[in-house]
N, CA, C and O atoms as a CHARMM CRD file, in Angstrom:
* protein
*
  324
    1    1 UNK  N      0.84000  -1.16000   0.00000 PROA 1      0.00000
    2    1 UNK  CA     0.00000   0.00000   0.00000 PROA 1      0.00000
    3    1 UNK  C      0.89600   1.23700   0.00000 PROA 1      0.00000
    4    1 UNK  O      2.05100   1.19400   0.42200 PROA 1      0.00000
    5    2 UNK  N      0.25500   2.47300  -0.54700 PROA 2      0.00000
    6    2 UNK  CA     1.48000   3.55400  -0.82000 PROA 2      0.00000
    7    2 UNK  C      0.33100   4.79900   0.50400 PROA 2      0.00000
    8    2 UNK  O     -0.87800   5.03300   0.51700 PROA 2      0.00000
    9    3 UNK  N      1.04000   5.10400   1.06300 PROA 3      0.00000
   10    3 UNK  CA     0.69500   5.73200   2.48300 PROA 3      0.00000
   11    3 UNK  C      1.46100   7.21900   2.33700 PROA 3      0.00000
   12    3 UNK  O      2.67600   7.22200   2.53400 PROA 3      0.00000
   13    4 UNK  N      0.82000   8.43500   2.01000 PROA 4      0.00000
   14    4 UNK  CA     1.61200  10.03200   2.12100 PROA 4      0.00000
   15    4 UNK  C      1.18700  10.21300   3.65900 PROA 4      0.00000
   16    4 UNK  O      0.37000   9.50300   4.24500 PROA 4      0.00000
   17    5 UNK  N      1.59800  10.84200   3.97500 PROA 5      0.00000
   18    5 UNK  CA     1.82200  12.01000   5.32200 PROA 5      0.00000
   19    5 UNK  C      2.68400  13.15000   4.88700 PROA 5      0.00000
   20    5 UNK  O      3.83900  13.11500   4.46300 PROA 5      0.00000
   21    6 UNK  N      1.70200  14.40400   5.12200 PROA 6      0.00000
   22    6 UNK  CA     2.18600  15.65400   5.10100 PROA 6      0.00000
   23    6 UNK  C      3.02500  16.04200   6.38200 PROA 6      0.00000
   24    6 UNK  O      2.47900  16.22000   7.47100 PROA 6      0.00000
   25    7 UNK  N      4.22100  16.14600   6.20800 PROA 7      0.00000
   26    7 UNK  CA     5.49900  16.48000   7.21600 PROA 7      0.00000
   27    7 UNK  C      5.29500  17.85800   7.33100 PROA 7      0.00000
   28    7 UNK  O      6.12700  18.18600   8.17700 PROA 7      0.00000
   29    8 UNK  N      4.62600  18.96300   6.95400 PROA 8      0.00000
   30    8 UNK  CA     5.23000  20.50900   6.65000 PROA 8      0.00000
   31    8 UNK  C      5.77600  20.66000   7.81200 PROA 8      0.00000
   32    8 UNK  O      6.93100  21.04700   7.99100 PROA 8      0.00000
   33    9 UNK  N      4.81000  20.30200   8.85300 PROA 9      0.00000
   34    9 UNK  CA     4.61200  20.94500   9.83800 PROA 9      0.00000
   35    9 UNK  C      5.75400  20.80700  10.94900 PROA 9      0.00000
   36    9 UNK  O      5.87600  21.44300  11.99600 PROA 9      0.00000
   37   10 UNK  N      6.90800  19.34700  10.18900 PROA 10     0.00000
   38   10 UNK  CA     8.06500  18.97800  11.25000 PROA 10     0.00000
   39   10 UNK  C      9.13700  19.89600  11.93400 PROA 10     0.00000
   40   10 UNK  O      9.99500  19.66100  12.78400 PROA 10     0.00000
   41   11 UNK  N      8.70900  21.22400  11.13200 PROA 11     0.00000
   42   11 UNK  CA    10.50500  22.16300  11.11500 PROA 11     0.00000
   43   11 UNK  C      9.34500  23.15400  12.29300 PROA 11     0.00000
   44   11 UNK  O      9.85200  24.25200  12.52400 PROA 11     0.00000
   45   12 UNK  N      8.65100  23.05300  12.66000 PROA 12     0.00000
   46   12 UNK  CA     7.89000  23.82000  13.98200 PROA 12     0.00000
   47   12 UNK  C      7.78400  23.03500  15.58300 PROA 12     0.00000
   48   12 UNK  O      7.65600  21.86200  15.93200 PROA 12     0.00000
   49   13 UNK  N      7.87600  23.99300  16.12000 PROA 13     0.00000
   50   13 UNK  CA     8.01500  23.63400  17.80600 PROA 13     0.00000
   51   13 UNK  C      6.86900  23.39900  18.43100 PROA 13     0.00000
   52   13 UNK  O      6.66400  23.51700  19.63900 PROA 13     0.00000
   53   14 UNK  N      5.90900  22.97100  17.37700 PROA 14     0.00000
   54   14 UNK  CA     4.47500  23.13200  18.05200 PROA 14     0.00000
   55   14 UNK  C      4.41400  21.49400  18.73200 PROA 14     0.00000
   56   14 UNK  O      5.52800  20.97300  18.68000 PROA 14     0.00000
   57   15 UNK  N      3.21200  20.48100  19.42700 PROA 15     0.00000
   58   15 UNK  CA     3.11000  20.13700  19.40700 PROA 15     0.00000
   59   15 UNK  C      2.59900  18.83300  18.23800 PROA 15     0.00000
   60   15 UNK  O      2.62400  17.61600  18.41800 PROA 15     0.00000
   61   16 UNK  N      2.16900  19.57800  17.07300 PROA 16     0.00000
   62   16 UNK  CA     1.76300  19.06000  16.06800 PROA 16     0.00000
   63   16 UNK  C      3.03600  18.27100  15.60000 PROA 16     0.00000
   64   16 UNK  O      2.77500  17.09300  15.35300 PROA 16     0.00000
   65   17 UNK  N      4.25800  18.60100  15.42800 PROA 17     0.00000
   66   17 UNK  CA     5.58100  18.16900  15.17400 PROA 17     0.00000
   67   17 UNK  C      5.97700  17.11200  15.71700 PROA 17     0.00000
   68   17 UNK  O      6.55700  16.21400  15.10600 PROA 17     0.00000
   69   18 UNK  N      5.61300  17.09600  17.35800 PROA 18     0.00000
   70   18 UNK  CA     6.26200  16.31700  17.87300 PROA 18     0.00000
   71   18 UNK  C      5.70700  15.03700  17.57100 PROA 18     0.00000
   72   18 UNK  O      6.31500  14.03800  17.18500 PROA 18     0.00000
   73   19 UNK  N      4.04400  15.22700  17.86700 PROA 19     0.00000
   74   19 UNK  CA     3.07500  13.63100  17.33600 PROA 19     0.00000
   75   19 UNK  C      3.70000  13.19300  16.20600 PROA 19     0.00000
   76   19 UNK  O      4.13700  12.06100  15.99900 PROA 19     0.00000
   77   20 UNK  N      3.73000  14.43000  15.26700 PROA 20     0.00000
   78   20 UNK  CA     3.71000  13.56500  13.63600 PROA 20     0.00000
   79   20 UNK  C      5.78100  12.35200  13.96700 PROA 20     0.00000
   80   20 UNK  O      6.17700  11.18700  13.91500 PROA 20     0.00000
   81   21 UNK  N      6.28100  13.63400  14.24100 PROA 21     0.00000
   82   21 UNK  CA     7.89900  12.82300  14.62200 PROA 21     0.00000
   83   21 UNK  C      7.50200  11.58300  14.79300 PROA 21     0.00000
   84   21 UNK  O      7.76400  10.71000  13.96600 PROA 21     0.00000
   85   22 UNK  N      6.77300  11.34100  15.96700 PROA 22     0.00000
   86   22 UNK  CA     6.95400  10.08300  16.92500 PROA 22     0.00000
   87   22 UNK  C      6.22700   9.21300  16.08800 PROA 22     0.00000
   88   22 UNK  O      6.61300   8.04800  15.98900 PROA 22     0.00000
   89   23 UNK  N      5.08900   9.65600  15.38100 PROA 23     0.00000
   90   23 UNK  CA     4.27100   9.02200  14.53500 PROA 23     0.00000
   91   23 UNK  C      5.18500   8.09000  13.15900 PROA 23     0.00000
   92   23 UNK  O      5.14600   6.87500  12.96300 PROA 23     0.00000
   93   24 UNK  N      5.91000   9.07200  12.41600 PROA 24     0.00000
   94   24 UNK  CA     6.76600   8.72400  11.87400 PROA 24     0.00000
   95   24 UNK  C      7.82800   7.59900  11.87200 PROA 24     0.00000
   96   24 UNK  O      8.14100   6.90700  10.90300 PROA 24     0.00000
   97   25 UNK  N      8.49500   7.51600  13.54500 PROA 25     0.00000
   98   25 UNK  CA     9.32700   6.71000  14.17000 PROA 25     0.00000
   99   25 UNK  C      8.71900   5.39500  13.70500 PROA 25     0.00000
  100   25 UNK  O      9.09200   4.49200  12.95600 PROA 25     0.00000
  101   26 UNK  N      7.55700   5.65800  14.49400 PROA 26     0.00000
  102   26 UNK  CA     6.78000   4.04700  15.00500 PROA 26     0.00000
  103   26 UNK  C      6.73200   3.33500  13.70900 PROA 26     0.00000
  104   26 UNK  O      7.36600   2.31300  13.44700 PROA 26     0.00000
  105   27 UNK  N      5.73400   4.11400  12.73800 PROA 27     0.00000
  106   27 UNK  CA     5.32400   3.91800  11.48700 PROA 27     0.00000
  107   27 UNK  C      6.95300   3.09200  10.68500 PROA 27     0.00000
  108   27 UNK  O      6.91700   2.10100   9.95400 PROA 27     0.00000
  109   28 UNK  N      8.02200   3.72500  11.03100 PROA 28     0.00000
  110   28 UNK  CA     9.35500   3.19100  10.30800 PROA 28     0.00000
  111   28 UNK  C      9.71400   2.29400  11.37300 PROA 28     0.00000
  112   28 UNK  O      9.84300   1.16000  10.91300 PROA 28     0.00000
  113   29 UNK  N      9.89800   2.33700  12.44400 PROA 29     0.00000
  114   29 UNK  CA    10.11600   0.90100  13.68200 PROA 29     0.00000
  115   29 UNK  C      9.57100  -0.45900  12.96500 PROA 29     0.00000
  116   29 UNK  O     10.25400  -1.40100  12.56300 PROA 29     0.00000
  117   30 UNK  N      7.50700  -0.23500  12.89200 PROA 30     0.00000
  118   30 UNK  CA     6.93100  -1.57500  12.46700 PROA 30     0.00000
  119   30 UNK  C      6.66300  -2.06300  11.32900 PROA 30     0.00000
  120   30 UNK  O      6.07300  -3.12400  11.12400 PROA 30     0.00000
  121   31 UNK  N      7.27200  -0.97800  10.17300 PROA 31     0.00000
  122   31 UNK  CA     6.16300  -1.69900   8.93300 PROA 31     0.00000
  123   31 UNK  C      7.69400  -0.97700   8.20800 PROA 31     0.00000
  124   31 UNK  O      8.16400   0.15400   8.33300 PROA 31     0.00000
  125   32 UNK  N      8.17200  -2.16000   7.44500 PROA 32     0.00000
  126   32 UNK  CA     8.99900  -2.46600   6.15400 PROA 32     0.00000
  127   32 UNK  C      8.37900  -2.72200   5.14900 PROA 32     0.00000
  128   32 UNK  O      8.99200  -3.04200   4.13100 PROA 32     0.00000
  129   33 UNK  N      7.04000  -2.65100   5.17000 PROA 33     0.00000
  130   33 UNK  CA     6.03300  -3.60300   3.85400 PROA 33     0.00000
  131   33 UNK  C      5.79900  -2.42600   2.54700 PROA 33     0.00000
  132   33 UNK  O      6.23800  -2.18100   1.42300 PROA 33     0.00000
  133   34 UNK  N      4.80900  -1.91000   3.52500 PROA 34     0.00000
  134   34 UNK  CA     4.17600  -0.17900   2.87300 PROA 34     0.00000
  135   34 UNK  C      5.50600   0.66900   2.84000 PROA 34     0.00000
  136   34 UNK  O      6.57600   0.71100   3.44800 PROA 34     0.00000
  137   35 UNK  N      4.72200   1.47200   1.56300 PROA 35     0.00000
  138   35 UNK  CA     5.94100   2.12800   0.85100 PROA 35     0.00000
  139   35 UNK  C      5.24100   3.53500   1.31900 PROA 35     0.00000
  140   35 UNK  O      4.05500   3.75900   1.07300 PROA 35     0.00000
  141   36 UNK  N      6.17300   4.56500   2.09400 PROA 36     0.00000
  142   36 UNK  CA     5.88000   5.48000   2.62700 PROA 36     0.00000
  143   36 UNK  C      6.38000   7.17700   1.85600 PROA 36     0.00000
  144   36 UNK  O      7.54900   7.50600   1.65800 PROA 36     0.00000
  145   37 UNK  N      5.25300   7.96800   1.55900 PROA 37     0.00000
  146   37 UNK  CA     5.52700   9.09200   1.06500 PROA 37     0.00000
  147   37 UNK  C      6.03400  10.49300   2.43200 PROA 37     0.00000
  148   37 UNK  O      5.03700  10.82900   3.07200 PROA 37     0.00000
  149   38 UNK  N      6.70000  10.87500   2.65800 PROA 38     0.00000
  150   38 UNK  CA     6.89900  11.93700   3.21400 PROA 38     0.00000
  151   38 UNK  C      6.85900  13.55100   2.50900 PROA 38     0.00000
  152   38 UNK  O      7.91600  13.98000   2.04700 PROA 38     0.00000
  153   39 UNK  N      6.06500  14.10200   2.46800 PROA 39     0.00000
  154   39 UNK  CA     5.58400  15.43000   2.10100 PROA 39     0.00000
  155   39 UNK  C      6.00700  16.99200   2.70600 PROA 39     0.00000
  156   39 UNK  O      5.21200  17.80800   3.17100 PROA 39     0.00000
  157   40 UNK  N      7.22700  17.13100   2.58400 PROA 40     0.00000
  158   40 UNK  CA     8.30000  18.41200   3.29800 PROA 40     0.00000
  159   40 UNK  C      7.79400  19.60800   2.29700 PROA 40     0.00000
  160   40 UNK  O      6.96000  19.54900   1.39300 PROA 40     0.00000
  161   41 UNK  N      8.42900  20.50300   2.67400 PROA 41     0.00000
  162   41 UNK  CA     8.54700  21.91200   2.09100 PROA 41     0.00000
  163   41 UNK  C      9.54100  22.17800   1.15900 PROA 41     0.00000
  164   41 UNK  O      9.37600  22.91100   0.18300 PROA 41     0.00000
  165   42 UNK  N     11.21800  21.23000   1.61700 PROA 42     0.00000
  166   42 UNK  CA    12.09300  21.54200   1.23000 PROA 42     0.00000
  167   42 UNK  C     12.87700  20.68000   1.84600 PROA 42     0.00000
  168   42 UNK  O     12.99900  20.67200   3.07100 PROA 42     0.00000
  169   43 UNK  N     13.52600  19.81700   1.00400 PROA 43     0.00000
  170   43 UNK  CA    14.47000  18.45600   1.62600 PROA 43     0.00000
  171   43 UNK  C     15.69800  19.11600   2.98600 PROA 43     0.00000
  172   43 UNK  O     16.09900  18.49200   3.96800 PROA 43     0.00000
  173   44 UNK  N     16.05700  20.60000   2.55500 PROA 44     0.00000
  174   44 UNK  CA    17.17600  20.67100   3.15000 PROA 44     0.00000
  175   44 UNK  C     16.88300  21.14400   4.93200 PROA 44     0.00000
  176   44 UNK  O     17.53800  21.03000   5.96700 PROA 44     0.00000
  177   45 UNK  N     15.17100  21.86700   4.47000 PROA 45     0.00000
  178   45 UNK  CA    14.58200  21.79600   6.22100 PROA 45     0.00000
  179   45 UNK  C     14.76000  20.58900   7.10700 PROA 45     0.00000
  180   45 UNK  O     15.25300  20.55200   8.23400 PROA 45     0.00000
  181   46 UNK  N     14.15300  19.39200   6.21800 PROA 46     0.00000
  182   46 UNK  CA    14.47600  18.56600   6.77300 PROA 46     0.00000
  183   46 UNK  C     15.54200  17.96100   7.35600 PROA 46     0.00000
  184   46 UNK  O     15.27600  17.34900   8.39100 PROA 46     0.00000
  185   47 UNK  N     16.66800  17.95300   6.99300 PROA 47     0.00000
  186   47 UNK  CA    17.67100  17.70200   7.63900 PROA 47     0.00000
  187   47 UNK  C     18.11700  18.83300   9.35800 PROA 47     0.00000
  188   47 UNK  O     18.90800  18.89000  10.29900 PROA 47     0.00000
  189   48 UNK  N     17.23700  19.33300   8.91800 PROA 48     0.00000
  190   48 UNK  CA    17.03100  20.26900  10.65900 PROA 48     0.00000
  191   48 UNK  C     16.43500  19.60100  11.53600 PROA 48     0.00000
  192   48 UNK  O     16.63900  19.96600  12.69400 PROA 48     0.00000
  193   49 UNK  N     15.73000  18.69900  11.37000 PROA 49     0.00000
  194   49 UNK  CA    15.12800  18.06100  12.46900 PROA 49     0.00000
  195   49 UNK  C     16.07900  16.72200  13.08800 PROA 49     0.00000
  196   49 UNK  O     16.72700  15.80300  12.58700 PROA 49     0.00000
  197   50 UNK  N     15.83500  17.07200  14.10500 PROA 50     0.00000
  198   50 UNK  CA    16.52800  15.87400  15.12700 PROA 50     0.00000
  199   50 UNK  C     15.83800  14.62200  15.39500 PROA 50     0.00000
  200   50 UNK  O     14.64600  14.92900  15.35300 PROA 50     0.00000
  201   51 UNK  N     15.91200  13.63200  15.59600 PROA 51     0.00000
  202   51 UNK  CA    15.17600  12.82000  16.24600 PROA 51     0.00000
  203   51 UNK  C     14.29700  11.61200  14.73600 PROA 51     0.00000
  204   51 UNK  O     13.56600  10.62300  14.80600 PROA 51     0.00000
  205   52 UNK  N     14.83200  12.32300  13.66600 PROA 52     0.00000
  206   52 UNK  CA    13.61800  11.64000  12.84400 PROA 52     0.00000
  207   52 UNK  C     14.46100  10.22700  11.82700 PROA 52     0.00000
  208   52 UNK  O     15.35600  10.30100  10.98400 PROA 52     0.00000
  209   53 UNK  N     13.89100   9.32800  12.23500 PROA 53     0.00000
  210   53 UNK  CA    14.57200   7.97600  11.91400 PROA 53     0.00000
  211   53 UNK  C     13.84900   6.86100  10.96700 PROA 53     0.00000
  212   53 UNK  O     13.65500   5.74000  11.43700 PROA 53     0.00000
  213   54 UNK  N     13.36100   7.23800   9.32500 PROA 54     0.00000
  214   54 UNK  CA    13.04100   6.28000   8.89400 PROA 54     0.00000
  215   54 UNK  C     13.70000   5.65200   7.69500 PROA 54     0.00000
  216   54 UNK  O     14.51400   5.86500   6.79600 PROA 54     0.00000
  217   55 UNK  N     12.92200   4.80200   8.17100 PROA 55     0.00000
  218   55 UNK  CA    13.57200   3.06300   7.41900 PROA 55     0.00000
  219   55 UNK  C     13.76900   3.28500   5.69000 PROA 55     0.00000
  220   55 UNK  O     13.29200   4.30000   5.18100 PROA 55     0.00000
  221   56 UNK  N     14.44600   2.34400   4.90200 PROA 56     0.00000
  222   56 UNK  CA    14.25600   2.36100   3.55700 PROA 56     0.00000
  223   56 UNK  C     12.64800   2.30100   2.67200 PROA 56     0.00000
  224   56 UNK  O     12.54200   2.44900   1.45500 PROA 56     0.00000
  225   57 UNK  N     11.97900   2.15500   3.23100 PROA 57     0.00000
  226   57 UNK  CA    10.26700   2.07200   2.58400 PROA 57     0.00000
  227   57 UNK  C      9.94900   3.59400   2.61400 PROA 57     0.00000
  228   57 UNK  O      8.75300   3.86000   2.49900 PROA 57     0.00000
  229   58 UNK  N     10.68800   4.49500   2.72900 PROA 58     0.00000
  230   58 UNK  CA    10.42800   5.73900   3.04900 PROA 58     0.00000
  231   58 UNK  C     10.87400   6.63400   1.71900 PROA 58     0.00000
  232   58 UNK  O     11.99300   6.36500   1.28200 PROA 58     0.00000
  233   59 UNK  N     10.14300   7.64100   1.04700 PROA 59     0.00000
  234   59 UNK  CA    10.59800   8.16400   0.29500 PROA 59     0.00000
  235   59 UNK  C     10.16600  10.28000   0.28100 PROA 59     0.00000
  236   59 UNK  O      9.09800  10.87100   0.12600 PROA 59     0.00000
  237   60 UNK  N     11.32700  10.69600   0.47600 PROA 60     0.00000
  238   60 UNK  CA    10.71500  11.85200   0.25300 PROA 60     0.00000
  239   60 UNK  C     10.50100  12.96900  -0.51600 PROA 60     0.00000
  240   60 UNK  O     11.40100  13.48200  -1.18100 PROA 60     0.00000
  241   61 UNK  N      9.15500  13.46500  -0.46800 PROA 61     0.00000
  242   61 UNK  CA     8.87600  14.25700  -1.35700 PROA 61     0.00000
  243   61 UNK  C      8.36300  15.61900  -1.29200 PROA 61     0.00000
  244   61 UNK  O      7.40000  15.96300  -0.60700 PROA 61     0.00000
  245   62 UNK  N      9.25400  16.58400  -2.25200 PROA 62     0.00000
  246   62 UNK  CA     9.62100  17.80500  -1.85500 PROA 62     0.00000
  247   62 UNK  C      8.52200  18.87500  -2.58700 PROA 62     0.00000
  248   62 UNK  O      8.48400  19.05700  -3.80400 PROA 62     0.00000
  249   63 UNK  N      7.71700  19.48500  -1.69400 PROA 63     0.00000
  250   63 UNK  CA     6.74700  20.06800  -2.24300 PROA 63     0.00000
  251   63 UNK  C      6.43000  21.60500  -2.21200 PROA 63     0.00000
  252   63 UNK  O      6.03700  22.10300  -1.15700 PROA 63     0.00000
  253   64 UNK  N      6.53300  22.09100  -2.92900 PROA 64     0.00000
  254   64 UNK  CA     6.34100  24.06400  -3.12000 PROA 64     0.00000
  255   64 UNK  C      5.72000  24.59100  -1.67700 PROA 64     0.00000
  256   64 UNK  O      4.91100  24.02700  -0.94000 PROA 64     0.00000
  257   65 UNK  N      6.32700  25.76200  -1.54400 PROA 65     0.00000
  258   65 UNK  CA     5.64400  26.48300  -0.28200 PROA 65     0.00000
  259   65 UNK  C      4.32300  26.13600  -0.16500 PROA 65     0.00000
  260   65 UNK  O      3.68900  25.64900  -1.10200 PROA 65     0.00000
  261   66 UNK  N      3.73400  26.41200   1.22800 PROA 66     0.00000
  262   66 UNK  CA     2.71200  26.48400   1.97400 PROA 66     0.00000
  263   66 UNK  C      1.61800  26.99200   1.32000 PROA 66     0.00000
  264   66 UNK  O      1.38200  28.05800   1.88900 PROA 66     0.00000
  265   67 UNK  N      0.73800  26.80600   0.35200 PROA 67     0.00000
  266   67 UNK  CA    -0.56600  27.25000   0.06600 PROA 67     0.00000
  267   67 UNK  C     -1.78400  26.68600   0.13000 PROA 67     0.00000
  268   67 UNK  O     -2.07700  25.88400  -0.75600 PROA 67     0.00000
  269   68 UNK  N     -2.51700  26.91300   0.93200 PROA 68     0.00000
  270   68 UNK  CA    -3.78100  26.08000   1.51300 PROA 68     0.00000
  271   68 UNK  C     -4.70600  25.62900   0.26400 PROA 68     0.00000
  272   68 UNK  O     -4.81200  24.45500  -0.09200 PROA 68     0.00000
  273   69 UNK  N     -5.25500  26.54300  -0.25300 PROA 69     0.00000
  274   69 UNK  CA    -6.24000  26.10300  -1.54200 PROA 69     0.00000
  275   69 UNK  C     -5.07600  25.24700  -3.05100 PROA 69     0.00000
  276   69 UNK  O     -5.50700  24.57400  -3.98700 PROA 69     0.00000
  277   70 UNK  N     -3.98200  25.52200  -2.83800 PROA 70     0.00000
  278   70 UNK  CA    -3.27700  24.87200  -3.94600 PROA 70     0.00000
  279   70 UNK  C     -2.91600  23.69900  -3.78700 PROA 70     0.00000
  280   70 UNK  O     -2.90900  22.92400  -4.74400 PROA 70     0.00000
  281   71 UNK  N     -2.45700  23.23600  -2.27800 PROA 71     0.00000
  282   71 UNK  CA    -2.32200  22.23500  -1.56000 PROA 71     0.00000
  283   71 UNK  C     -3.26900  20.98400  -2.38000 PROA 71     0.00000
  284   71 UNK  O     -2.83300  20.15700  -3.18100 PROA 71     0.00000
  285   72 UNK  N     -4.39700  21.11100  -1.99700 PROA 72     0.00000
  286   72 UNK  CA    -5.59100  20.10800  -2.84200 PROA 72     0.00000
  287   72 UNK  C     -5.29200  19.73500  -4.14200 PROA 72     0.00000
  288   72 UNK  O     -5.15700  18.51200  -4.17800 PROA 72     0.00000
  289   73 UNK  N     -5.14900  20.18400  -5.08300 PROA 73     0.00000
  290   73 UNK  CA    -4.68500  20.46600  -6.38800 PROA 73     0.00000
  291   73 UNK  C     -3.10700  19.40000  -6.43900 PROA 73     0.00000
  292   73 UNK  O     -2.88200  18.47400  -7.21700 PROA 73     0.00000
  293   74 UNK  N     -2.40500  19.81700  -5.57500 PROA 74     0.00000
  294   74 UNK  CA    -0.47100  18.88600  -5.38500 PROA 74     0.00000
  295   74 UNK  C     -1.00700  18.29200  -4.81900 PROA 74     0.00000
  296   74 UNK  O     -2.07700  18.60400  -5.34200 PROA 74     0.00000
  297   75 UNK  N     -1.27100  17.62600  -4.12800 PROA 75     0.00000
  298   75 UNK  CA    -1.79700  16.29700  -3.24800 PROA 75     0.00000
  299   75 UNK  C     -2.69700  15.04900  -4.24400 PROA 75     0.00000
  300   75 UNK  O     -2.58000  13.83400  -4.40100 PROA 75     0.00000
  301   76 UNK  N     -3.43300  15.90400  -4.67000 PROA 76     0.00000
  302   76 UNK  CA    -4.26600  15.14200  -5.70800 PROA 76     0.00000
  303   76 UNK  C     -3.51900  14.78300  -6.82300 PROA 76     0.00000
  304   76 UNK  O     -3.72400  13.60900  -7.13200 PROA 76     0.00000
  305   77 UNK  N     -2.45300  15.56300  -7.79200 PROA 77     0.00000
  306   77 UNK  CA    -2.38300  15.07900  -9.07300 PROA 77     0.00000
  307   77 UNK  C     -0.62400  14.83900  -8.98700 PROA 77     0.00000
  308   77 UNK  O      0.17300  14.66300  -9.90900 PROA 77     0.00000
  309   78 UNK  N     -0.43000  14.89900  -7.74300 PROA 78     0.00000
  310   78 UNK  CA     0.94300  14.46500  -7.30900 PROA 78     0.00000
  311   78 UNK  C      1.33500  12.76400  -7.46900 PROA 78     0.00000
  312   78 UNK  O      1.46600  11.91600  -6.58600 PROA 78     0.00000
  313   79 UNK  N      1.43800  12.67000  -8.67700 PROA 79     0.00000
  314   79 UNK  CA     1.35900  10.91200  -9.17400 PROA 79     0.00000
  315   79 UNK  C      3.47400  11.19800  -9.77600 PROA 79     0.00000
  316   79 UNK  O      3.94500  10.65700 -10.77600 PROA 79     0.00000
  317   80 UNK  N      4.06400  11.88000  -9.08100 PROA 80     0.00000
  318   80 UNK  CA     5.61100  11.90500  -9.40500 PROA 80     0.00000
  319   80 UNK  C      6.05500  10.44300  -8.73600 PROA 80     0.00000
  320   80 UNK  O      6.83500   9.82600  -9.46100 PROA 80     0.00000
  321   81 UNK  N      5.76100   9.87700  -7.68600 PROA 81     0.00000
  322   81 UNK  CA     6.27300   9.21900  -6.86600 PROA 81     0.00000
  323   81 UNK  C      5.63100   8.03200  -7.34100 PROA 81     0.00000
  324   81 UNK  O      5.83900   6.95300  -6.78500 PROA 81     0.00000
């Protein structure tokens, strides 16, 4: 099964960050099967975050600034991956 999760939100101190992190972990800890999309802002934010550890089933994908109504539109016809 091919599984996205929108990361934007990882490079913030909110609590929202921390769930998705830990969420992330687990998700790469138990399942080698499913092939996992990760959805950043910008690959190189990512490497700012601490703590984030997934497995090879993991692939990420780098998506244009923050726009709420355009968002729908990249999510939907986002068939790159």
């Amino acid at each position: 099964m091919k599984i996205g999760i929108d990361g934007r939100c990882l490079n913030t101190k909110r609590a929202m960050a921390r769930y998705t992190k830990n969420l992330l972990n687990q998700f790469s800890r138990i399942d080698e099967t499913n092939q996992y999309f990760l959805f950043v802002e910008g690959r190189g934010r990512l490497n700012e975050i601490k703590g984030l550890n997934l497995s090879k089933n993991w692939k990420i994908v780098v998506t244009p600034p923050k726009v709420v109504l355009r968002d729908h539109f990249f999510f939907k016809n986002s068939g790159s991956y």
